[in-house]
LOKOL-307213 format. One line per 2 residues: their letters; for each residue x, y, z of N, C-alpha, C. Coordinates in steps of 0.2 Angstrom, whole numbers, plus 2048, in hexadecimal, padded with zeros to 3 digits. Example, Ala and Ser with C-alpha at 12.3 -4.5 7.8 and 13.67 -1.06 7.14 Angstrom:
# LOKOL-307213
as = 842 7E4 827 83E 7EA 827 842 7F0 827 | 840 7F5 823 844 7FB 824 840 800 827 $
//
This chain:
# LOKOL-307213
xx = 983 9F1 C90 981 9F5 C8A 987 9F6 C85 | 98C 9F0 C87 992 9F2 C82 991 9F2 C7A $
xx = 98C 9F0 C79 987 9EC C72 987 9F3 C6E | 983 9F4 C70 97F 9FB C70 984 A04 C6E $
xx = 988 A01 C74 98E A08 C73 991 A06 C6B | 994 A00 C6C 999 A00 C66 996 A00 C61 $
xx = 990 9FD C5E 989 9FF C58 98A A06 C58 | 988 A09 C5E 988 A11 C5B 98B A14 C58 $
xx = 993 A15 C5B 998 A16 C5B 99D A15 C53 | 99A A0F C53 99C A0C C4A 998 A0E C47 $
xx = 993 A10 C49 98E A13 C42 990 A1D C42 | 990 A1F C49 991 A25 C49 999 A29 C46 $
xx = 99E A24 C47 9A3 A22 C43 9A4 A21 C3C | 99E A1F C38 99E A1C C33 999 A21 C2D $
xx = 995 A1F C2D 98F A22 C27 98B A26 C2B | 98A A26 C2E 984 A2B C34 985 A32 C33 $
xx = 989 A34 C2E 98A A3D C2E 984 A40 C2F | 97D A3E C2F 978 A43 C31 974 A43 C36 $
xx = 976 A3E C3A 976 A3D C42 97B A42 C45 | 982 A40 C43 985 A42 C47 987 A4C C45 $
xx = 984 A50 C3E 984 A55 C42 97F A56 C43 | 976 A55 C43 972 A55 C48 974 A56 C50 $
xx = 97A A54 C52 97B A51 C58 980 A58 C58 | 985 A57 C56 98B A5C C57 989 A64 C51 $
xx = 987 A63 C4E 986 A69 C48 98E A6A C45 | 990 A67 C45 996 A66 C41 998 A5E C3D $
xx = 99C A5D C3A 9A0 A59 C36 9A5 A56 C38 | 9A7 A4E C3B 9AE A4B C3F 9B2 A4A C36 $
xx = 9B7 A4E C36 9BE A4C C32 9C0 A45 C34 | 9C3 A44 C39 9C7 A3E C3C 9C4 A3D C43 $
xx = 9C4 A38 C46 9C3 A35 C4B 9CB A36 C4F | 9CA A34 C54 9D0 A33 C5B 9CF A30 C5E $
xx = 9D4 A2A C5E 9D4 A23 C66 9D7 A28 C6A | 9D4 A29 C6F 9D7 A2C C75 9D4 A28 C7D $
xx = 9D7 A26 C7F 9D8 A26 C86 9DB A2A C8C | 9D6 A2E C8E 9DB A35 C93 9DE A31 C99 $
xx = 9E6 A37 C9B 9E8 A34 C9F 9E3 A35 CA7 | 9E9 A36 CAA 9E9 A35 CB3 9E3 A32 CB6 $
xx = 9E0 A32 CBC 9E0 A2C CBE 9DC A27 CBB | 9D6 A2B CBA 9CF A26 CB8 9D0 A22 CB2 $
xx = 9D6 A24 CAD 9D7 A21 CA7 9D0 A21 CA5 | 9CD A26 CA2 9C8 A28 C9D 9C9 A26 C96 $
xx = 9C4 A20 C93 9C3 A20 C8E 9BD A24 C8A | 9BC A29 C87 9B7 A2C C82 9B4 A26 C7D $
xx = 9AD A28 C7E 9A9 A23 C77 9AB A24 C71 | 9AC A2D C73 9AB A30 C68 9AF A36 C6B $
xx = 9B8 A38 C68 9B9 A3E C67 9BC A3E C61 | 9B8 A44 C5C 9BB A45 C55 9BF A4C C54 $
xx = 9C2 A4E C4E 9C4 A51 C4E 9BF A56 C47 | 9BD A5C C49 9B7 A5C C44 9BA A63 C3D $
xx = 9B6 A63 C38 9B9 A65 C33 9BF A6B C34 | 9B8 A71 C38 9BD A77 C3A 9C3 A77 C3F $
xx = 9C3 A71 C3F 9CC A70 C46 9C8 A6F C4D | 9C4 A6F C4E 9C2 A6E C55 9C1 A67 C57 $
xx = 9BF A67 C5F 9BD A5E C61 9B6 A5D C62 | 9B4 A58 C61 9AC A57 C61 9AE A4F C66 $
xx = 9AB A50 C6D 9A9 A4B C71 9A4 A49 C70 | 9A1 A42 C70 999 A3D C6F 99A A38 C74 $
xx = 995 A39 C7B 997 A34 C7F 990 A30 C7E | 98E A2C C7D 989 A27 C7E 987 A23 C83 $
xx = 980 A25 C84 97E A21 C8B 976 A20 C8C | 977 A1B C8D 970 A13 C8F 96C A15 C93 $
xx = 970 A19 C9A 96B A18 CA0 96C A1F CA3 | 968 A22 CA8 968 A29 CAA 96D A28 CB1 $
xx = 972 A29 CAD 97A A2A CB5 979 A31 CB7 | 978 A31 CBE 978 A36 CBE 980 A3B CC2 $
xx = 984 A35 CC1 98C A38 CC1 98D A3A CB9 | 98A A3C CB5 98B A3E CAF 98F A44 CAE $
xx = 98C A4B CB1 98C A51 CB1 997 A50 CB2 | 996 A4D CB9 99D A4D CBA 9A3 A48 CB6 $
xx = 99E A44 CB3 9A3 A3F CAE 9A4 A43 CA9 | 9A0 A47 CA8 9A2 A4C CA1 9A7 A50 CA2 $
xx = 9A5 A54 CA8 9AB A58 CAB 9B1 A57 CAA | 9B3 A51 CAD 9B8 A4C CAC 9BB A4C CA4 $
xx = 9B5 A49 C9F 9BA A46 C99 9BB A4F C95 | 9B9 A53 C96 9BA A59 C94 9C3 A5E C97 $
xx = 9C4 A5D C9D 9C8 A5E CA1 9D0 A58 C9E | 9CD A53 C9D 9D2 A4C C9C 9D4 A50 C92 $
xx = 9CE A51 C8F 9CF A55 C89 9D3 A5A C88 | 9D2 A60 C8A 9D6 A64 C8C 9DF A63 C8C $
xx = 9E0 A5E C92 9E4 A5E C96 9EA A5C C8D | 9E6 A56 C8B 9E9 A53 C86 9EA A55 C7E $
xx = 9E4 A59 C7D 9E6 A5F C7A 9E6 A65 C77 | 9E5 A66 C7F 9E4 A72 C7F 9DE A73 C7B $
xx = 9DA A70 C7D 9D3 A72 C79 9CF A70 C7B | 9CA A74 C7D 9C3 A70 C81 9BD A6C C79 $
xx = 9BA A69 C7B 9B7 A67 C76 9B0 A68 C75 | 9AB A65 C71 9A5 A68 C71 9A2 A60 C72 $
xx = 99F A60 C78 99B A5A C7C 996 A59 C7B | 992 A53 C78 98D A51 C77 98B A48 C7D $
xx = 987 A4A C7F 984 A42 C82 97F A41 C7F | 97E A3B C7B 978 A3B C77 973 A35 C7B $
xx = 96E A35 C7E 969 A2D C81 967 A2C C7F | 96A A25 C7F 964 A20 C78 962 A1B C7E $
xx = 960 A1E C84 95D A16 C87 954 A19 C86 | 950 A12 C8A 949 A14 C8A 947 A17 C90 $
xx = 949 A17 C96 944 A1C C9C 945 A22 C99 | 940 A25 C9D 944 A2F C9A 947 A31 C9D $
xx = 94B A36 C97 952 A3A C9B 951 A3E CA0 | 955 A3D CA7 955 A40 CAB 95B A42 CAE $
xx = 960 A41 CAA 967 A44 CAC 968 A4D CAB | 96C A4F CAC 96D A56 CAD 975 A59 CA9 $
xx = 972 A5D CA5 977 A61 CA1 97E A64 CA4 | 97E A63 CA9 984 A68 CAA 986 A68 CB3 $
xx = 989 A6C CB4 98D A6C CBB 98D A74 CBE | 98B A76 CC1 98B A7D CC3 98B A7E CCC $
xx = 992 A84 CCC 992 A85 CD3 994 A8C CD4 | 996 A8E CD8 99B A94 CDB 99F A95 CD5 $
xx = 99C A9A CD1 9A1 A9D CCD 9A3 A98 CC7 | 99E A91 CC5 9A2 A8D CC3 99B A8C CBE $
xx = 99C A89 CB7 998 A87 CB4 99B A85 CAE | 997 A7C CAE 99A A78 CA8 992 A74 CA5 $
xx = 993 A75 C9F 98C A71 C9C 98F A6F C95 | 98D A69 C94 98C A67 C8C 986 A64 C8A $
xx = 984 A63 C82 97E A62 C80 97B A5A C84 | 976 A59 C85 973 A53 C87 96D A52 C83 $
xx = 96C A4B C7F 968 A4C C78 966 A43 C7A | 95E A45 C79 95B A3E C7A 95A A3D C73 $
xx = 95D A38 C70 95E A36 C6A 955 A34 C69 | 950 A34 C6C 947 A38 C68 947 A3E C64 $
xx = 94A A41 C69 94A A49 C65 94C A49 C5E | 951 A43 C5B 951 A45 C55 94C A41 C51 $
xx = 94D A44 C4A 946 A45 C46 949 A3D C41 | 947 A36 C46 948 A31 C42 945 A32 C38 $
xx = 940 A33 C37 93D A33 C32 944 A35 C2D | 946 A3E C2E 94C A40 C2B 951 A3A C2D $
xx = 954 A37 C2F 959 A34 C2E 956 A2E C2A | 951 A2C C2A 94F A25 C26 951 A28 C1F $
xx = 94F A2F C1C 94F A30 C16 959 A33 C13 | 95C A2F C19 965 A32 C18 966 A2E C11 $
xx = 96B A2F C0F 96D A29 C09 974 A26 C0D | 974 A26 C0F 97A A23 C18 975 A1E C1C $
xx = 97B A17 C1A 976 A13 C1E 977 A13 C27 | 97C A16 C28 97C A18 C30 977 A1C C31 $
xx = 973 A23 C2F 970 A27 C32 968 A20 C31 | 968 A1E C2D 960 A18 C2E 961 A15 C2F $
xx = 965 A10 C35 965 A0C C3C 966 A0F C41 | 968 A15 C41 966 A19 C47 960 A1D C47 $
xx = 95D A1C C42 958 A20 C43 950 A1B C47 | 953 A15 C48 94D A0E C4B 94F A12 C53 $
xx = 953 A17 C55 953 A1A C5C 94F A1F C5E | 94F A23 C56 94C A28 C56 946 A2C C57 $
xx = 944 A31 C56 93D A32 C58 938 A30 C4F | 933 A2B C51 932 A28 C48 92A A28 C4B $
xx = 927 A29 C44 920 A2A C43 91D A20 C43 | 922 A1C C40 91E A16 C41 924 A12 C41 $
xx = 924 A0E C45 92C A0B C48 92C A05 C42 | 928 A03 C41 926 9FC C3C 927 9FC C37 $
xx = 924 A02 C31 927 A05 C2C 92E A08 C2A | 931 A0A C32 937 A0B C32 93C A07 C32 $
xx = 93A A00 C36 93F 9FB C35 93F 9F7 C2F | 93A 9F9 C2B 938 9F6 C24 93B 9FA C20 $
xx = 93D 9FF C20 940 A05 C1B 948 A01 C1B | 94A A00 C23 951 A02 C23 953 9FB C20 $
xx = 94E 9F5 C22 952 9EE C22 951 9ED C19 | 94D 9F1 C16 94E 9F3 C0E 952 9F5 C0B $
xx = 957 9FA C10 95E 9FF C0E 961 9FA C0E | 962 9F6 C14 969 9F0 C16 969 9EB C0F $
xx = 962 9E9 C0D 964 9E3 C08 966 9E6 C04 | 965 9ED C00 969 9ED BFC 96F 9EF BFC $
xx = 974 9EE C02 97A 9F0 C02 97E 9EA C00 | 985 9EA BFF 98A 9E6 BFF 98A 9E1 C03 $
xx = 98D 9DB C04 98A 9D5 C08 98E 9D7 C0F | 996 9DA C0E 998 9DE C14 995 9E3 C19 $
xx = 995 9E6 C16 991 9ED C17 98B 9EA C1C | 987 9E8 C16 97F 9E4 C18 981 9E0 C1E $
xx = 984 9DC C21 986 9D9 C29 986 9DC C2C | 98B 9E1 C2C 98D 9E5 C32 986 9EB C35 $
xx = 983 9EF C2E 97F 9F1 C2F 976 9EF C32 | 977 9E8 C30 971 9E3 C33 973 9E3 C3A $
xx = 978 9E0 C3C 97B 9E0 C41 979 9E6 C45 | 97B 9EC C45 97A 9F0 C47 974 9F2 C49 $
xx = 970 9F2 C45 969 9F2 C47 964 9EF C4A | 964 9E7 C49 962 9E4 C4F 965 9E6 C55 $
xx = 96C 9E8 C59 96C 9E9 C5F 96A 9F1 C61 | 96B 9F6 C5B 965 9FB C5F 95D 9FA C60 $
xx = 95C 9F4 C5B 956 9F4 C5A 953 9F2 C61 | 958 9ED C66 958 9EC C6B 955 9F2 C71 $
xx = 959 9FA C6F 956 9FB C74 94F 9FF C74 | 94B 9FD C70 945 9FF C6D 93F 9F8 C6E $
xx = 940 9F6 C6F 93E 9EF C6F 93C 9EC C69 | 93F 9EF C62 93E 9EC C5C 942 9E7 C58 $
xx = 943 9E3 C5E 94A 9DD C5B 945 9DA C57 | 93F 9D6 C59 93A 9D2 C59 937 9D4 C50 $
xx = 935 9DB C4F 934 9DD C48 93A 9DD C43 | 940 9E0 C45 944 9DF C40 947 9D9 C3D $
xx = 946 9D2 C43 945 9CC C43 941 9CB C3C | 93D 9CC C3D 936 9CA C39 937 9CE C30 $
xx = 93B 9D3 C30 93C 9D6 C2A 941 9D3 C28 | 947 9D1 C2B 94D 9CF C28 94A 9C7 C25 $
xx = 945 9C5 C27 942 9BD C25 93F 9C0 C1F | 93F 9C4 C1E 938 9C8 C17 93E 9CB C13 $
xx = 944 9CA C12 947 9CF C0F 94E 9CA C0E | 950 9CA C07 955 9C5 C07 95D 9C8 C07 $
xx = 95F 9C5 C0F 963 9C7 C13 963 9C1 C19 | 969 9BD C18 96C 9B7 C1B 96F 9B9 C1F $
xx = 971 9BC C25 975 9BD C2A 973 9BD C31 | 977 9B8 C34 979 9B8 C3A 97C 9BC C3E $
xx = 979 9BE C42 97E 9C4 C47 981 9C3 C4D | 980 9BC C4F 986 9B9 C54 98B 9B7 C50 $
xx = 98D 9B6 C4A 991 9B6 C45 997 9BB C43 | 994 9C1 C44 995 9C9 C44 99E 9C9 C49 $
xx = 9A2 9C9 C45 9A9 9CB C47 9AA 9CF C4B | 9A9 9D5 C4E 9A8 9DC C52 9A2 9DB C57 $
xx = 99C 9DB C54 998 9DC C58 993 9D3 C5B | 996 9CF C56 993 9C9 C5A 994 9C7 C61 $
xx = 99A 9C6 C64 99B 9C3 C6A 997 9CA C6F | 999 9CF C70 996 9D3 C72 98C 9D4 C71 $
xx = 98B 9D1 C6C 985 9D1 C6E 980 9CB C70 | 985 9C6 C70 985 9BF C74 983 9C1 C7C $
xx = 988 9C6 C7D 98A 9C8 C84 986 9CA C86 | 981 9D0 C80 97C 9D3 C82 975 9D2 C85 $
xx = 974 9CA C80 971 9C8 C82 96E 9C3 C87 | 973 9BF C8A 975 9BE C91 973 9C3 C97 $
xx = 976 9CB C94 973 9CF C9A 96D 9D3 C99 | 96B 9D2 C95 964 9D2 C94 95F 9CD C97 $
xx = 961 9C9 C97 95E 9C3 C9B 95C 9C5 CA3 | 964 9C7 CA6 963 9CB CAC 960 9D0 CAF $
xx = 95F 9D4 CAA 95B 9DC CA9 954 9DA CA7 | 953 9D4 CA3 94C 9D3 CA5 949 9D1 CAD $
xx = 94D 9CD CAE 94C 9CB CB5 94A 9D3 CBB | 950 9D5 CB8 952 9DB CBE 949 9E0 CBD $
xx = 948 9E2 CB8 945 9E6 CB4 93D 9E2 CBA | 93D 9DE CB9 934 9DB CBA 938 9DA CC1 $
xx = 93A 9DA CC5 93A 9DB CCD 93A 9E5 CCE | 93D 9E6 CCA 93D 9EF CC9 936 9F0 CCA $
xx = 932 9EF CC5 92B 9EE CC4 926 9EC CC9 | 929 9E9 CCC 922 9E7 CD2 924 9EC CD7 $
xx = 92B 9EA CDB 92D 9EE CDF 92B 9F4 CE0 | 92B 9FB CD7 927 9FF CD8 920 A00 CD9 $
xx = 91D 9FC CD6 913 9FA CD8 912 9F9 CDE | 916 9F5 CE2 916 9F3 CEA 917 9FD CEF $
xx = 91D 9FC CEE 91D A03 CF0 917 A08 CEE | 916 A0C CE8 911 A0F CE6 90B A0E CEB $
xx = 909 A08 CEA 902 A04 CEF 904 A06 CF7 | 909 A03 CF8 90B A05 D00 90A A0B D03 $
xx = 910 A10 D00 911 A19 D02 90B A1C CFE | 908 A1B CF9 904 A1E CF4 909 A23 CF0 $
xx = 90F A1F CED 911 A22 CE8 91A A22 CE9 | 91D A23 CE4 925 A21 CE2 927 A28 CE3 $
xx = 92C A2A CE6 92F A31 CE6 935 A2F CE2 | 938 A34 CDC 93E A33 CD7 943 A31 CDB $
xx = 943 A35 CE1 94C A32 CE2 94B A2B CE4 | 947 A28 CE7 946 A21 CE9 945 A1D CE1 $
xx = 942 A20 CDC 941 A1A CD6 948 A19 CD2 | 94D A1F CD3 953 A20 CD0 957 A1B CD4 $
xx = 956 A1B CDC 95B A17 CE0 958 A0E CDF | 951 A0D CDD 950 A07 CDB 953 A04 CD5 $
xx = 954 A08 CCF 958 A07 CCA 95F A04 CCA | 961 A06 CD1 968 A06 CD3 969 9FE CD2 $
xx = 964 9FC CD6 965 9F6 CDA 966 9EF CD7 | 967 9E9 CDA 969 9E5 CD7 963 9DE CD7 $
xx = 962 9D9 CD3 95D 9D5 CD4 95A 9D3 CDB | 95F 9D0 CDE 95F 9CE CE7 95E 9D5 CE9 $
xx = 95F 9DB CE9 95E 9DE CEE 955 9E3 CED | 954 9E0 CE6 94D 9E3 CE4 949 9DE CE9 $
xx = 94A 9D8 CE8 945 9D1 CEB 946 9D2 CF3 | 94D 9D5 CF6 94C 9D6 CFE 946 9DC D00 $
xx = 947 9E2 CFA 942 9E7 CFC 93A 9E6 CFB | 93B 9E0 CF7 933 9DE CF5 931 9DA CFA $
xx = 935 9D8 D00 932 9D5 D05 932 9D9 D0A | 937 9DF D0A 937 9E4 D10 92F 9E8 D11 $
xx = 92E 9EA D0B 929 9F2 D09 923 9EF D0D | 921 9EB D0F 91B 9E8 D14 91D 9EA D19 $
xx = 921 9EB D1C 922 9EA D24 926 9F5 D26 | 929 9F7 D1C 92D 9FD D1F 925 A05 D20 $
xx = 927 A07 D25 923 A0B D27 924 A13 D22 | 928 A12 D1F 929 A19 D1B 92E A17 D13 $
xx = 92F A19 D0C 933 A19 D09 939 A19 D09 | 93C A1E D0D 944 A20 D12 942 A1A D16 $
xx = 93F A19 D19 942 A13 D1D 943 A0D D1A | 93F A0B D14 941 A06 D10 948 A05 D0E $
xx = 948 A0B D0A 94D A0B D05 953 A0D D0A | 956 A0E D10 959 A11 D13 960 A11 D13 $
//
């Protein structure tokens, strides 16, 4: 998903000012390379430094980890340490399963939570009408009234840009477009729309989407054993319990196709998945 991170990341960096205080309700002055120290060598997606002097953390993510809660803990703590100021944390999900991750960490006396925001909730349509071409390629993630018209809008914003601009910004959009399954239509617009650009081409985000696509090849694969796997079970036990379709997700091509031979012979779900 490195595709995807860095497109976000540069747009959210970039022109996207109406995404990003939708997301934070603030404004980034400057951004911050930061890599925290000790052991994990923690690198943060997004830390800014935002108008009123504070830090705004935006961590991005693809898939429902459910060591989240605690990864945050971590780059907040790693924050801190580096400098003396806790930050205001944002996870934004831009994947497709639903969000099933959890806000926060609470124990004994103990309680840490930051925002968790599935990038539907925001109001694609408002960002389509940003005068910022980052907030309308982010908005093909968004929550939008007709996906079709919206990737017709945006591939209309790009031709009129700069021929620089226009790359990077096509660019960008075909690999969110990825995670919507509208490669396919913005394909078909950029051919209606006079705009010549190659995106394996693409300086920054070519090779990496090269790569992308390669692993997408695998996650197809993975994806349709995923898919049977759960039908088979379902039929079997009469029905999928969460913790076991989350622990399917886990797993790896070969070890989908072993359980898909197993689930005939295993007497219970726990004994399958064991």
């Amino acid at each position: 998903m490195q595709a995807y991170d860095v497109a976000l990341k540069l747009l959210l960096q970039g022109s996207a000012a109406l995404t990003l205080r939708a997301l934070t309700g603030t404004a980034v002055a400057k951004w911050l390379d930061v890599e925290l120290p000790k052991v994990q060598n923690l690198r943060l997606d997004l830390l800014g430094e935002t108008v009123d002097g504070g830090l705004v953390h935006v961590e991005l993510q693809s898939s429902n980890d459910p060591a989240m809660p605690l990864r945050m803990a971590e780059y907040c703590l790693g924050v801190f340490r580096l400098f003396g100021r806790f930050p205001r944390q944002v996870v934004l999900y831009v994947g497709e399963p639903e969000l099933r991750m959890e806000s926060g960490l609470t124990g004994p006396g103990m309680l840490f939570q930051y925002r968790l925001i599935d990038i539907r909730a925001l109001d694609g349509d408002r960002l389509l009408e940003s005068e910022e071409v980052g907030d309308n390629v982010i908005a093909i993630l968004a929550r939008l009234r007709d996906h079709k018209e919206a990737v017709h809008r945006i591939v209309q914003r790009i031709a009129g840009l700069a021929m620089a601009e226009r790359e990077t910004a096509l660019a960008q959009l075909v690999i969110l477009a990825g995670l919507r399954h509208l490669s396919g239509t913005v394909e078909q617009e950029r051919r209606n729309m006079p705009i010549d650009v190659d995106i394996r081409e693409h300086e920054v985000l070519g090779p990496m989407f090269r790569e992308e696509r390669q692993e997408g090849r695998q996650e197809g694969r993975q994806e349709g054993e995923l898919t049977i796997l759960r039908r088979l079970i379902e039929k079997r036990f009469d029905g999928l319990p969460s913790w076991a379709a989350e622990k399917l997700e886990s797993l790896s091509v070969s070890e989908l196709e072993d359980l898909s031979v197993r689930v005939l012979d295993a007497k219970s779900v726990e004994e399958l998945l064991r």
